[in-house]
C-alpha positions in Angstrom: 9.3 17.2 6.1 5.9 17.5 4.4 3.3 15.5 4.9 1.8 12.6 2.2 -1.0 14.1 0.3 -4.2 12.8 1.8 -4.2 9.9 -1.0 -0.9 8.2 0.1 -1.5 8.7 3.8 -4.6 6.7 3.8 -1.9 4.2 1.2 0.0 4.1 3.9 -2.3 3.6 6.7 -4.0 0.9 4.7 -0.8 -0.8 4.2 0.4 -0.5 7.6 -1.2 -4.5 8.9 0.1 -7.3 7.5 -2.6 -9.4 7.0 -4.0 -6.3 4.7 -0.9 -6.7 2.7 -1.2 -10.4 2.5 -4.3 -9.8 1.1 -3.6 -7.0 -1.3 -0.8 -9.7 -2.9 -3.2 -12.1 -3.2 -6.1 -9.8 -4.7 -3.4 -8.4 -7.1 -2.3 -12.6 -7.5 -5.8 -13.0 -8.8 -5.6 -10.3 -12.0 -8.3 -9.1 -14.0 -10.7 -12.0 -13.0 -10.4 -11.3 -8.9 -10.9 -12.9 -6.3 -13.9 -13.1 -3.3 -13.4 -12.9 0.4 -14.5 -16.4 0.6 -11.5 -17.7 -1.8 -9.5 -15.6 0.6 -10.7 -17.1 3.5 -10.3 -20.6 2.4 -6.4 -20.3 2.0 -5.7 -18.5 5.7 -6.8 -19.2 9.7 -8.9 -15.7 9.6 -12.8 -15.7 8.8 -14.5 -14.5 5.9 -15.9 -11.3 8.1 -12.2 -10.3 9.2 -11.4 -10.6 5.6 -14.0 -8.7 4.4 -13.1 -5.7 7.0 -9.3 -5.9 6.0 -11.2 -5.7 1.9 -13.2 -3.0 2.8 -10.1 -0.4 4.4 -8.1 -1.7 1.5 -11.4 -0.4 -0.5 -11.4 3.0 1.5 -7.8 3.4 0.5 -8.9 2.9 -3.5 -6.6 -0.3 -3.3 -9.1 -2.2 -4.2 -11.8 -2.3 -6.4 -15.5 -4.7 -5.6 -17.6 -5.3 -8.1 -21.1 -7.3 -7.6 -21.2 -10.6 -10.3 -23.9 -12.5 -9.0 -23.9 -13.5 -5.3 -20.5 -12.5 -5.2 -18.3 -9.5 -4.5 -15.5 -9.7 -6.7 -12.1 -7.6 -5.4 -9.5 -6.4 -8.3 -6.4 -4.5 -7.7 -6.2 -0.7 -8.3 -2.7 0.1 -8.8 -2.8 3.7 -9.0 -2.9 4.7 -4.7 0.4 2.5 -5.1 2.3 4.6 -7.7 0.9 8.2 -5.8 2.2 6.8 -2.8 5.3 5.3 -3.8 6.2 8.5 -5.7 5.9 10.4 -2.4 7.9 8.1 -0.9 10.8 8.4 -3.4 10.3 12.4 -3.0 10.9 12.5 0.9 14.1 9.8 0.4 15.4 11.6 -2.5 15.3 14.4 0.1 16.8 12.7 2.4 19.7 11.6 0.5 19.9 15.6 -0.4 20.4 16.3 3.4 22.9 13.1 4.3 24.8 14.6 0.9 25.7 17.4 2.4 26.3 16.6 5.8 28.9 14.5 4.5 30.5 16.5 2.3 30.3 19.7 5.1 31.9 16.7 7.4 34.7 16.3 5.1 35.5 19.9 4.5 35.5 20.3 8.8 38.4 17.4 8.6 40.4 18.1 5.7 43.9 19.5 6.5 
């Protein structure tokens, strides 16, 4: 089985905590206006510096976009790292359905009179 191009696997990775998936819903929740790590902090029991962490893998990953307005740091959604990762994803099970296919039908020619 081959391995996720380097994109997906950091995708993946990135994606692999739950409170960085939280956070990617809610960043995505916010649309084209985003959101800051202090609006994120005020809606959950983690601090505004554990947020920002979580922001800044989900950055590393191209996730996430920041953009300075101000004061602020304003997080947007990148879609794209989803849809290279999701299409790898879809390649390895279409793979694997390719495999269980013909096990099953190698299975049934073994125990056919």
């Amino acid at each position: 089985m081959a391995a996720p191009p380097a994109r997906a696997s950091s995708v993946l990775d990135a994606l692999g905590d739950a409170t960085r998936r939280e956070l990617l819903a809610a960043v995505g929740a916010a649309g084209a206006e985003g959101t800051t790590a202090t609006q994120l902090a005020v809606e959950r029991s983690i601090s505004r510096q554990a947020i920002v962490k979580h922001l800044q893998v989900l950055a590393a990953a191209g996730l996430v976009g920041a953009e300075k307005v101000g004061r602020e740091q304003r997080y947007r959604l990148e879609p794209a790292p989803l849809a290279d990762a999701s299409a790898w994803l879809t390649s390895v099970g279409a793979a694997w359905d390719r495999r269980l296919a013909r096990l099953a039908e190698s299975t049934s020619r073994r125990t056919a009179p």
